[in-house]
C-alpha positions in Angstrom: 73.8 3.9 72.7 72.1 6.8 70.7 73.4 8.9 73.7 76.7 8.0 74.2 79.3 10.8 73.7 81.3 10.0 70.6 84.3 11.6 72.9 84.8 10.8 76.3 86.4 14.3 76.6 83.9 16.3 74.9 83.3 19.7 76.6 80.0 20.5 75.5 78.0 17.0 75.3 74.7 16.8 74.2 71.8 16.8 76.9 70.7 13.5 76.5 74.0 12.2 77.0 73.9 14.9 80.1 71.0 13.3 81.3 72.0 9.5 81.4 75.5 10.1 83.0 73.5 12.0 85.8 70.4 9.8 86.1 72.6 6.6 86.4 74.8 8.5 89.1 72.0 9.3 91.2 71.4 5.7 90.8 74.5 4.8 92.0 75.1 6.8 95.0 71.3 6.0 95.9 72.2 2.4 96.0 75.1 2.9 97.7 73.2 4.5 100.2 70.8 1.7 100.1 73.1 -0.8 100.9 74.8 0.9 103.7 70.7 1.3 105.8 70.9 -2.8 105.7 73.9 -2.5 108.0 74.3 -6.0 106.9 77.7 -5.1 105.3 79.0 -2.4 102.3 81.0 -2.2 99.3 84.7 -2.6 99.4 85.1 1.0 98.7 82.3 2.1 101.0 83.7 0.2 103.8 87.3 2.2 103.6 84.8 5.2 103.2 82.9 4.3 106.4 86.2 3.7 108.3 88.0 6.8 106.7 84.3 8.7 108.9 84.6 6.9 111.6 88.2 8.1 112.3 88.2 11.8 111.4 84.4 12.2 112.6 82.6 12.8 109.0 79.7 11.3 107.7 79.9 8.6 104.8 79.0 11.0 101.8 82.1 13.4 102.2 84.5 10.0 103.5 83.6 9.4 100.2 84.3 12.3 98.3 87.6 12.5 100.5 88.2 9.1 99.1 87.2 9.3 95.4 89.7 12.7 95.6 92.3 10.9 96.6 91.7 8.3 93.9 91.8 10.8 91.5 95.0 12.0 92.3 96.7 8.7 91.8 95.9 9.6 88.0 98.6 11.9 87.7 101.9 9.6 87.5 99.5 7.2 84.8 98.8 10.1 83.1 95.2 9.6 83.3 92.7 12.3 82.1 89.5 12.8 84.1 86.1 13.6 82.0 83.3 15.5 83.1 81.7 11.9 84.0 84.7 11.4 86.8 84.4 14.8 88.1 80.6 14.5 88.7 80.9 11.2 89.6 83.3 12.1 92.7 80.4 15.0 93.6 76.9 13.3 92.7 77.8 9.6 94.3 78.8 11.3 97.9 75.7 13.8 97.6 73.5 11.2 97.1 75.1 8.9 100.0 74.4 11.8 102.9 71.3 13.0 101.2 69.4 9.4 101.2 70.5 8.0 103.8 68.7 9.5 106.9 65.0 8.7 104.8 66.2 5.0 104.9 64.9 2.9 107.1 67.2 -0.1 108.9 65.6 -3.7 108.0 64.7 -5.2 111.2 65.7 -9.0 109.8 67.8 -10.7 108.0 65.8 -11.3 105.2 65.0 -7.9 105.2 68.7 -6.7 105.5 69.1 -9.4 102.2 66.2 -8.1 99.9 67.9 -4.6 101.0 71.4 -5.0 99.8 69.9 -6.6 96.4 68.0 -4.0 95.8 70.9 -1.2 96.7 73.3 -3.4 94.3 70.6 -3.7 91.8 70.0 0.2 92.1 74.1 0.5 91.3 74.1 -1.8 88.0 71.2 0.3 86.8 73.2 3.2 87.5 76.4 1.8 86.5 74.9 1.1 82.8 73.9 4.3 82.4 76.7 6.3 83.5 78.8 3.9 82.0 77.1 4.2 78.6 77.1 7.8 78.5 80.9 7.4 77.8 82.1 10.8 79.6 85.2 9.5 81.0 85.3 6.9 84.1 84.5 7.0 87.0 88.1 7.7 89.9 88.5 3.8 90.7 87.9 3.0 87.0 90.7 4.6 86.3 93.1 4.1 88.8 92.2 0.2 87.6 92.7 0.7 83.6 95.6 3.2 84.3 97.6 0.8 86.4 96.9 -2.0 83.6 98.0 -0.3 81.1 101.2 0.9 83.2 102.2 -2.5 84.0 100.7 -4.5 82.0 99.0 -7.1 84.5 96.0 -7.9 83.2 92.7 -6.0 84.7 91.0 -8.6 86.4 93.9 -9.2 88.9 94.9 -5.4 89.0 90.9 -4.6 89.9 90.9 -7.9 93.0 93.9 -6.3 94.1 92.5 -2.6 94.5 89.1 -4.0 95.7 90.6 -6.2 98.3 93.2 -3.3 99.7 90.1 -1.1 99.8 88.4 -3.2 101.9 91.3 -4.5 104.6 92.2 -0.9 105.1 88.5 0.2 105.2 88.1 -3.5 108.1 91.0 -2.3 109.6 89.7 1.4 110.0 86.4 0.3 111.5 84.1 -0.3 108.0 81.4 -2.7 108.6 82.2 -5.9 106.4 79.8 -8.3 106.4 77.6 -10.6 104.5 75.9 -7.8 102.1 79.5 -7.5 101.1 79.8 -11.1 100.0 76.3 -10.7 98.2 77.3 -7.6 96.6 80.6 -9.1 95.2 78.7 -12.2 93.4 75.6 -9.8 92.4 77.5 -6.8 91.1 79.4 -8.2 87.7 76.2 -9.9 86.3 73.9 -7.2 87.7 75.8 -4.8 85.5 76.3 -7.1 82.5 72.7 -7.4 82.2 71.6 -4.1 82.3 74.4 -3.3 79.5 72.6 -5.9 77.3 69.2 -4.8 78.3 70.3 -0.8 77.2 72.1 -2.2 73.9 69.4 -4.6 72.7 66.4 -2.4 73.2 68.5 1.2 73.1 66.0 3.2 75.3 65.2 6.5 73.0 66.5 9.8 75.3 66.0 12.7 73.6 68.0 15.9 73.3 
């Protein structure tokens, strides 16, 4: 993409590139936040989130933060390095969870609660494109995944099911509302996001500096 950093480490990136990494993460955490109002069931990582708040008494947002922290320190022994991208990503995503969610309204049925948890995953591949395109270093879980692959050399697919699905027992076991919107958002997700990566790359949407 004509705003993709050239260095996922660079210090000083341009504004456009600035722009897409922050647009899509307000994407993100809006969707996020969008999916969680269907209470129709979350995200793997936002159900361990909405247990970790249920437990200590915190709202989702900072759960959130708490967790993607966390995340982030399991870096160090891969010998990871965070970008600018991962450290707003951990900030941005939890803002935007806390911020949206008291101006969402609950669906009332479940056809409503559906179209809701479609729209908050297609919200997050739309997000997920951009911020993923800006290429300023991924996002806490993103690297947990690639840094265990690379460590052990078991192959990402299996090394992602395995986080995904530890995330989500722990997050059922601490009280996390699992639920169909899970299921839909687990099918939806991976093409949702593959999509909007070939819509960006084939028609490369001009943002200026």
């Amino acid at each position: 993409m004509r705003w993709s950093a050239a260095d996922p480490f660079e210090r000083k990136p341009k504004l456009s590139t600035m722009f897409a990494l922050i647009f899509g993460l307000i994407l993100f955490g809006l969707g996020d936040a969008v999916i969680v109002s269907a209470v129709w069931g979350v995200t793997p990582w936002t159900v361990l989130a909405m247990g970790l708040a249920e437990q200590v008494g915190t709202t989702i947002g900072r759960a959130t933060f708490i967790v993607s922290v966390v995340v982030l320190a399991l870096w160090y022994p891969l010998r990871e390095k965070p970008g600018i991208g991962t450290i707003l990503n951990i900030i941005i995503i939890a803002a935007m969870i806390d911020i949206a969610l008291p101006y969402l309204p609950t669906p009332t049925t479940t056809f409503a609660s559906f179209c809701t948890v479609i729209i908050g995953t297609a919200l997050i591949a739309v997000g997920s494109g951009f911020y993923l395109t800006a290429n300023l270093g991924p996002g806490p879980r993103d690297g947990w995944m690639t840094g265990l692959h690379r460590k052990t050399g078991i192959s990402i697919g299996i090394v992602r099911t395995v986080i995904e699905c530890t995330a989500l027992f722990v997050g059922w076991l601490l009280g996390g509302n699992v639920g169909f919107g899970t299921l839909v958002f687990a099918l939806c997700i991976g093409p949702m996001v593959s999509v909007m990566l070939r819509l960006l790359s084939n028609y490369k949407i001009p943002i200026e500096n």
